[in-house]
Backbone as JSON, one array per atom type, in Angstrom:
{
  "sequence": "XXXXXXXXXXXXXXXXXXXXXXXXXXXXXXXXXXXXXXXXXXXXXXXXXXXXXXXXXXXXXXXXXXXXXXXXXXXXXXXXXXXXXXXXXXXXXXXXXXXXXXXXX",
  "N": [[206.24, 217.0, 14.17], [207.42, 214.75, 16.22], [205.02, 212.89, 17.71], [205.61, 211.1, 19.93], [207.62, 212.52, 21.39], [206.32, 214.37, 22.81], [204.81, 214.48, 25.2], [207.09, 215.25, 26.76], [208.06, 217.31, 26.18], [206.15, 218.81, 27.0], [206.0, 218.89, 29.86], [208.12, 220.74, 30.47], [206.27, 223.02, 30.47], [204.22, 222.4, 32.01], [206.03, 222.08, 34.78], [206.54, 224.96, 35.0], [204.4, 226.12, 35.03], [202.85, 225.04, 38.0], [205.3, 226.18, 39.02], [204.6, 228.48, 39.0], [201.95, 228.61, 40.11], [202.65, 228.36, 42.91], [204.02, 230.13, 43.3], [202.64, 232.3, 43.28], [200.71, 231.36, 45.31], [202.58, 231.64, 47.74], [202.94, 234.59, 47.59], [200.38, 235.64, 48.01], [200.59, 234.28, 50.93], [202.58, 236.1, 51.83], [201.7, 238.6, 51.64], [199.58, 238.94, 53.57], [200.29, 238.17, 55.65], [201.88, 240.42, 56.07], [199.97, 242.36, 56.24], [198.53, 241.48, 58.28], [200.44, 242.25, 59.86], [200.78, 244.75, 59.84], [198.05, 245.66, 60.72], [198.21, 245.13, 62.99], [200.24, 247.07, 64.16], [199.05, 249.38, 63.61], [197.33, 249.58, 64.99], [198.22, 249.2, 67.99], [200.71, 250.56, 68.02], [200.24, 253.37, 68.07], [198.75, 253.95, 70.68], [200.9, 252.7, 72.78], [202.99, 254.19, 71.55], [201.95, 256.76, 72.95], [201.44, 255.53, 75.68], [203.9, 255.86, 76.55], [205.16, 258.62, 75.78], [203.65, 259.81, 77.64], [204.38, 258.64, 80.03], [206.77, 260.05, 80.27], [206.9, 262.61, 79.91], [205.73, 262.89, 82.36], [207.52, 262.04, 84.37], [209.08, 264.22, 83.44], [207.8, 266.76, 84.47], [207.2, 266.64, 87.24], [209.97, 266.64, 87.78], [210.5, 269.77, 87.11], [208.6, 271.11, 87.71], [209.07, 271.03, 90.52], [212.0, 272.09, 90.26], [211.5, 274.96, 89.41], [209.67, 275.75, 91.39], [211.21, 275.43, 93.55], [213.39, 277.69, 93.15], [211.8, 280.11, 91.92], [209.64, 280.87, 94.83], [212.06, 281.66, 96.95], [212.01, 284.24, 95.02], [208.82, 284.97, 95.32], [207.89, 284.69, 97.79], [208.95, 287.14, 98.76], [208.43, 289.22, 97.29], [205.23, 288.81, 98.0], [205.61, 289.47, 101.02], [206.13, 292.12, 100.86], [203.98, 293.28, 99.78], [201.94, 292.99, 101.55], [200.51, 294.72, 104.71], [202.24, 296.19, 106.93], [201.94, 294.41, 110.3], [201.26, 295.0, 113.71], [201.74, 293.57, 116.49], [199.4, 294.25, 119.39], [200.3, 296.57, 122.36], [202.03, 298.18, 124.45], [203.02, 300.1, 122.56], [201.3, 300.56, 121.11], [198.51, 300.9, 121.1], [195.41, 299.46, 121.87], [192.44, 299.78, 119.97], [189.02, 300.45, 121.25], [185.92, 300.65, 119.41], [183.12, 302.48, 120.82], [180.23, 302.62, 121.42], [177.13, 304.39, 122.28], [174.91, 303.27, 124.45], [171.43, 301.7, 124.49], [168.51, 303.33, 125.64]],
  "CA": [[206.86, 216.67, 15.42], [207.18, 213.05, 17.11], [204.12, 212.75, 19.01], [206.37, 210.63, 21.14], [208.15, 213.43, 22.47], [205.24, 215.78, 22.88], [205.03, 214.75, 26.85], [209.14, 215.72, 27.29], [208.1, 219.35, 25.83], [205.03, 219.41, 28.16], [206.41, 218.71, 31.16], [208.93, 221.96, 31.04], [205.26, 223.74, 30.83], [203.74, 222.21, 33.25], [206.47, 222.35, 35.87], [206.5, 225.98, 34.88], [202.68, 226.51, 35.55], [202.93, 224.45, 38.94], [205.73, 226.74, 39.96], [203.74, 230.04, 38.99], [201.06, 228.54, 41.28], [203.22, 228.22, 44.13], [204.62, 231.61, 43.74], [201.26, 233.08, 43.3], [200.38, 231.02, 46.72], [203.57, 232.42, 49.18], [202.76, 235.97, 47.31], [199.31, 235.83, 49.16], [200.55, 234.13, 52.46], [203.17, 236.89, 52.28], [200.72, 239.79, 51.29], [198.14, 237.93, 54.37], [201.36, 238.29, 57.03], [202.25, 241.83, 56.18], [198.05, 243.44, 56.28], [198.43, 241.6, 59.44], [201.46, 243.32, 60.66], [200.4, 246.59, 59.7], [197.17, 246.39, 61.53], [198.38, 245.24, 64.58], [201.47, 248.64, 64.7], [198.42, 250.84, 63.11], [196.71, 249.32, 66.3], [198.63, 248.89, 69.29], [201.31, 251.13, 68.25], [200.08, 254.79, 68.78], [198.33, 253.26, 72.38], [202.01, 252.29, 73.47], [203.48, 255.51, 71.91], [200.97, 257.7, 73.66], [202.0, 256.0, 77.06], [205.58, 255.92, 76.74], [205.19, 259.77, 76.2], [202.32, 260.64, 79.04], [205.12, 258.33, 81.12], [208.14, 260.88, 80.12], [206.51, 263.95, 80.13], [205.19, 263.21, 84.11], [208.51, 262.31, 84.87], [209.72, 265.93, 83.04], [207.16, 267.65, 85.2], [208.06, 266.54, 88.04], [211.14, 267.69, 88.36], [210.6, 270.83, 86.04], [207.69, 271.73, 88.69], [210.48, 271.22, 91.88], [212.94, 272.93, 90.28], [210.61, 275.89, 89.31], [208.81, 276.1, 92.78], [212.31, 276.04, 94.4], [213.65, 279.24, 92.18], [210.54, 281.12, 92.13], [209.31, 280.87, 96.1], [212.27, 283.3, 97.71], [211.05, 285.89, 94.6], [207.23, 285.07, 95.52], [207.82, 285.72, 99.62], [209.63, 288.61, 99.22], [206.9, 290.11, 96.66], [204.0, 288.51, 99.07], [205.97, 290.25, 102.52], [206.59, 293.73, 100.47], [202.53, 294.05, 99.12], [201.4, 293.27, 102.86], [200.57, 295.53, 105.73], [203.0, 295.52, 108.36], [200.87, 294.41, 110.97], [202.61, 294.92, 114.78], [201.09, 293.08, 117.94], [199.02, 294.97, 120.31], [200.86, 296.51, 123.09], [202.26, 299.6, 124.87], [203.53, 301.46, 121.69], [200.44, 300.12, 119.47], [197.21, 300.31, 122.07], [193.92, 298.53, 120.94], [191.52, 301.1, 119.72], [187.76, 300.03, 120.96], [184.93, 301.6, 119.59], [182.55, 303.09, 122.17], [178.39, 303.3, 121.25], [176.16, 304.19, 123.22], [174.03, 301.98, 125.36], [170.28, 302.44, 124.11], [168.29, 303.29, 127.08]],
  "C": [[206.47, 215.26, 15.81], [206.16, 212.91, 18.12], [204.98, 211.93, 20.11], [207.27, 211.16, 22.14], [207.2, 214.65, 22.77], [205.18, 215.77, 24.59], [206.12, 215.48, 27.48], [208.81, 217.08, 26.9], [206.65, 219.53, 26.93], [205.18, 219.39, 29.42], [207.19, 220.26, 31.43], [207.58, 223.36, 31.34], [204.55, 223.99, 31.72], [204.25, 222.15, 34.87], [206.34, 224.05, 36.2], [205.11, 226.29, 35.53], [202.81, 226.35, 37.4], [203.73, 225.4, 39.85], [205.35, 228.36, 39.95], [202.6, 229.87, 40.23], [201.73, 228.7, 42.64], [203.63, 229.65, 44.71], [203.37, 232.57, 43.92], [201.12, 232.89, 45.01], [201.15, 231.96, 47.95], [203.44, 233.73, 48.98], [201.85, 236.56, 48.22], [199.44, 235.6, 50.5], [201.26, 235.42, 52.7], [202.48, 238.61, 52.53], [199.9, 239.86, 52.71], [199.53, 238.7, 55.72], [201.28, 240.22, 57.19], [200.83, 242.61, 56.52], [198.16, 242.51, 57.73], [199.31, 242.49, 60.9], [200.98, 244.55, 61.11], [199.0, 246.52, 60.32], [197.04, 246.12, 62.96], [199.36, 246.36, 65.07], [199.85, 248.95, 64.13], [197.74, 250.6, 64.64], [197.18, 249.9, 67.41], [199.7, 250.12, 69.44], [201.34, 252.95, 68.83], [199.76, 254.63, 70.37], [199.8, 253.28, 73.11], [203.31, 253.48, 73.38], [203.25, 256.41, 72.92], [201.48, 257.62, 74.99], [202.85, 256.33, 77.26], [205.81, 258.03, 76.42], [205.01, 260.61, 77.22], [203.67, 260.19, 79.95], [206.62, 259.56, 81.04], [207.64, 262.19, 80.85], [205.9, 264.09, 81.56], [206.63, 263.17, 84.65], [209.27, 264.11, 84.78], [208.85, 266.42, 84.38], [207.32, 267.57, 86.61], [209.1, 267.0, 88.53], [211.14, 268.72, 87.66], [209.68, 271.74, 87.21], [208.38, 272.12, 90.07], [211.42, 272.26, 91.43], [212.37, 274.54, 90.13], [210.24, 276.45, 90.38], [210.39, 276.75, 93.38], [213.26, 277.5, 93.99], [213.13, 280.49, 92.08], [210.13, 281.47, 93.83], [210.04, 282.05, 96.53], [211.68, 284.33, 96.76], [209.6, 286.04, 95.24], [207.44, 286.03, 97.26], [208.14, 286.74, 99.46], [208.68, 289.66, 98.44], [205.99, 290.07, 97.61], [204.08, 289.83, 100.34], [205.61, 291.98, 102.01], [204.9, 294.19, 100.46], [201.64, 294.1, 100.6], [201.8, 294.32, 103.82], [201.38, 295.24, 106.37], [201.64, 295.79, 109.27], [201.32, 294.01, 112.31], [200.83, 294.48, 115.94], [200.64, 293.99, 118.89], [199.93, 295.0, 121.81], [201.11, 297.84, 123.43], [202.3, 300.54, 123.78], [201.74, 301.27, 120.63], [199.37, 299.77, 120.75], [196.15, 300.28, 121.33], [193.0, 300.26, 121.16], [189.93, 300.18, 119.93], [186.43, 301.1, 120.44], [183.96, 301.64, 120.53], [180.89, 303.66, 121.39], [177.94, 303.43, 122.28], [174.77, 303.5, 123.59], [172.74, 302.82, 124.64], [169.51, 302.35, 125.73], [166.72, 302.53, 126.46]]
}
C-alpha cells in the first residue's frame, strides 16, 4: 500500500471512533435525564396522587353523608318515637304520684 494514502484510509476510522464517542456521550446525558425523571414521578408522584384522591373522596363524602342522613332520619325518628315511652304531662287525667315517708320522730 502507498504509505501516502495511509492518512485518507485513517481518517474514515477516526471520524468513525470520534462519532462512537459522541454517541456514547448523549447515550449517558440521555440515560442521566431519564434516572432523573423517574426519581422525581417515583417521588413526587404518589404524594400528588394520594392528595388528588383524599381531595375526591372528601368531596364524595360529603355529599354521600347528606344524602344518607337525609334518607335515613324520617326511618330513624319514627323507630326512635315507636321504642319510647309515651310520656303525657302532669295534669287532671295523669295526677303526680308523691311518695309519702314518714317523718322520724
Amino acid at each position: 500500500m502507498n504509505p501516502a494514502l495511509t492518512p485518507c484510509f485513517a481518517l474514515p476510522t477516526q471520524v468513525e471512533a470520534e462519532r462512537a464517542a459522541v454517541l456514547a456521550e448523549e447515550r449517558a446525558s440521555i440515560e442521566r435525564l431519564l434516572t432523573a425523571i423517574s426519581a422525581t414521578l417515583n417521588r413526587d408522584l404518589p404524594a400528588k396522587l394520594q392528595e388528588a384522591v383524599r381531595g375526591e373522596l372528601a368531596g364524595m363524602a360529603d355529599g354521600l353523608a347528606d344524602g344518607v342522613a337525609a334518607s335515613v332520619a324520617p326511618a330513624v325518628q319514627a323507630a326512635v318515637a315507636a321504642a319510647l315511652p309515651k310520656v303525657r304531662a302532669p295534669g287532671p287525667a295523669c295526677p303526680v304520684l308523691v311518695a309519702r315517708f314518714p317523718m322520724a320522730s
